[in-house]
N, C-alpha and C positions, 0 to 999 in steps of 0.2 A: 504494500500500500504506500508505495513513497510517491508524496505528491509533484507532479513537471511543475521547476522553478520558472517565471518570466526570464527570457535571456534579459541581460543587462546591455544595455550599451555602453560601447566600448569607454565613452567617455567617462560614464558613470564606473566601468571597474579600475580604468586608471586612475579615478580621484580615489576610490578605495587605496588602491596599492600604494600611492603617495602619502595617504595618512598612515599608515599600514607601517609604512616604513618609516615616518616620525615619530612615528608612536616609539617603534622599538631602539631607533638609535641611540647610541652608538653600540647598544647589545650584539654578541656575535651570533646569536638565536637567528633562525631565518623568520620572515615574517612570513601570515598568512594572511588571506581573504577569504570569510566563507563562514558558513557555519559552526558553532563549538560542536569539537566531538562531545562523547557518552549522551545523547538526544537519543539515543535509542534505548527500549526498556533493557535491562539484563537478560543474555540466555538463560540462567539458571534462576533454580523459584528463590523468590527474596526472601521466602518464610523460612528457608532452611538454617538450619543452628551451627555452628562449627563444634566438634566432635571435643566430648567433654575429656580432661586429661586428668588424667591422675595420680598427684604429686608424689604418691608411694611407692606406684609402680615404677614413675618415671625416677626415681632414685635408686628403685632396684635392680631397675635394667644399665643403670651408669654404673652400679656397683659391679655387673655382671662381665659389664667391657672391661671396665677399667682390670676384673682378676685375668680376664685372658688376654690381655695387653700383660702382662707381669710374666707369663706361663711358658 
């Protein structure tokens, strides 16, 4: 469902790009004209949780490397 942009005339994208590049000087970033990315919703569901960690284990399993690091 992406909606066709009006073309711009030329004149109008070169005054863009003049500002474009005032904006950013003397930065050595290149400039842009257009749209901000992330305008699109996320692939993935937004409700999802990040996976819950477990301080004990996670100490147990360091204790575990660290003996076969020594061995």
């Amino acid at each position: 469902m992406t909606e066709k942009r009006p073309a711009r005339k030329r004149n109008d994208v070169d005054r863009l790009l003049d500002k474009a590049l005032e904006d950013t000087f003397p930065a050595s970033d290149p400039f842009s004209v257009g749209d901000p990315t992330g305008t699109e919703p996320p692939t993935r569901p937004v409700a999802r949780r990040p996976p819950v960690i477990d301080a004990k284990r996670v100490r147990g399993l360091a204790r575990k490397v660290a003996n076969q690091r020594q061995e």
